[in-house]
Residue frames as qw, qx, qy, qz and C-alpha x, y, z in Angstrom:
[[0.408, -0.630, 0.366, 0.550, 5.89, 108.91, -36.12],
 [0.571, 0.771, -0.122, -0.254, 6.68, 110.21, -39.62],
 [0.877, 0.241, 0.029, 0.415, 9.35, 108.22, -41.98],
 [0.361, 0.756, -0.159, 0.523, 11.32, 111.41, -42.18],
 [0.395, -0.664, 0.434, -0.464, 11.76, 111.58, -38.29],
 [0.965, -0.191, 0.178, -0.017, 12.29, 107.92, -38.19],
 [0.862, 0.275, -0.026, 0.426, 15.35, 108.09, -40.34],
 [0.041, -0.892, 0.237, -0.383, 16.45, 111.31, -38.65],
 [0.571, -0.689, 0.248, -0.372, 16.48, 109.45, -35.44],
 [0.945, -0.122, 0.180, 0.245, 18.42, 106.37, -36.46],
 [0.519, 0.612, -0.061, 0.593, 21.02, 108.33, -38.46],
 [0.214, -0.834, 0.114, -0.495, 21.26, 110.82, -35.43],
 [0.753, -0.528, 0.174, -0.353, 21.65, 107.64, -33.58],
 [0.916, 0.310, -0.201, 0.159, 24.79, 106.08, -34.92],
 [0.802, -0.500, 0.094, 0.313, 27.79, 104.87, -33.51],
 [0.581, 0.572, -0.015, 0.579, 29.77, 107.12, -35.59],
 [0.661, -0.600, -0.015, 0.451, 32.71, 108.67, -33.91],
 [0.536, 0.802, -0.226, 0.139, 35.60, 111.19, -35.51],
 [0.853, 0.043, -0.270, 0.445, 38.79, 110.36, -35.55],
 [0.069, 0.990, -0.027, 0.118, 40.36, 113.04, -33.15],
 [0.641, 0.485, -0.273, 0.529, 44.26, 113.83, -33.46],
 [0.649, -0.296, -0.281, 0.642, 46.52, 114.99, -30.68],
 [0.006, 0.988, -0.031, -0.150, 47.05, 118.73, -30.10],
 [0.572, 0.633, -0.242, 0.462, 50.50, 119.92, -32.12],
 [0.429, -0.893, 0.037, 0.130, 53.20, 120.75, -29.29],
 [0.295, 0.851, -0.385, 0.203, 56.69, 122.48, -29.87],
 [0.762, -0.520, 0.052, 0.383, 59.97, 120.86, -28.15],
 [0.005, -0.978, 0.204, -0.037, 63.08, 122.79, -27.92],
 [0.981, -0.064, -0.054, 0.175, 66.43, 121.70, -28.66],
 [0.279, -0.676, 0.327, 0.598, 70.17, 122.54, -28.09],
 [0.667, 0.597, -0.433, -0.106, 71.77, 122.71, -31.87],
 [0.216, -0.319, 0.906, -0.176, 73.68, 119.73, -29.74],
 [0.586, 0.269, 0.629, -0.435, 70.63, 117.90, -29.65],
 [0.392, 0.731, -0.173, -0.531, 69.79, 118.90, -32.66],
 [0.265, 0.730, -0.545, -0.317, 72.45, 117.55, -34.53],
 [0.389, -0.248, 0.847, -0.264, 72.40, 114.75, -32.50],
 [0.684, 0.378, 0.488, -0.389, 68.75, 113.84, -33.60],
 [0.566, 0.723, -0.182, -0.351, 69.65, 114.77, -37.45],
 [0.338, 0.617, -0.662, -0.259, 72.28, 112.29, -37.59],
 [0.353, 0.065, 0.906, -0.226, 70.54, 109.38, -35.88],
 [0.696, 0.507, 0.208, -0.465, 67.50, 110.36, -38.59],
 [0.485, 0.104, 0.656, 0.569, 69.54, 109.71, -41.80],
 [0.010, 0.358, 0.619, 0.699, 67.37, 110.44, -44.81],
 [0.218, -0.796, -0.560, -0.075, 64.02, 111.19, -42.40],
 [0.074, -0.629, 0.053, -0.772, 62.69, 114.27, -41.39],
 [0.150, -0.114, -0.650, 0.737, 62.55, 115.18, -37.74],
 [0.266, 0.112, 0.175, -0.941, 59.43, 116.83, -38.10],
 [0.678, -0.024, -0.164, -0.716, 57.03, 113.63, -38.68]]
């Protein structure tokens, strides 16, 4: 076994993982709701 195919195969073989994120999803609100939410945030955004 070549060196070059030895380090292929241990590098190929790592426990490396990515980090994967949620899918993005939409909610719908009354402008009741809304307002609701916006005044229980203060200063924060609603949108992180």
């Amino acid at each position: 076994m070549s060196a070059v195919y030895a380090t292929f195969r241990s590098a190929s073989n790592s426990t490396y993982k990515s980090k994967k994120r949620a899918a993005p999803f939409c909610l719908r609100f009354t402008e009741e709701e809304r307002a609701y939410l916006e005044q229980l945030a203060g200063n924060k955004p609603l949108g992180t």
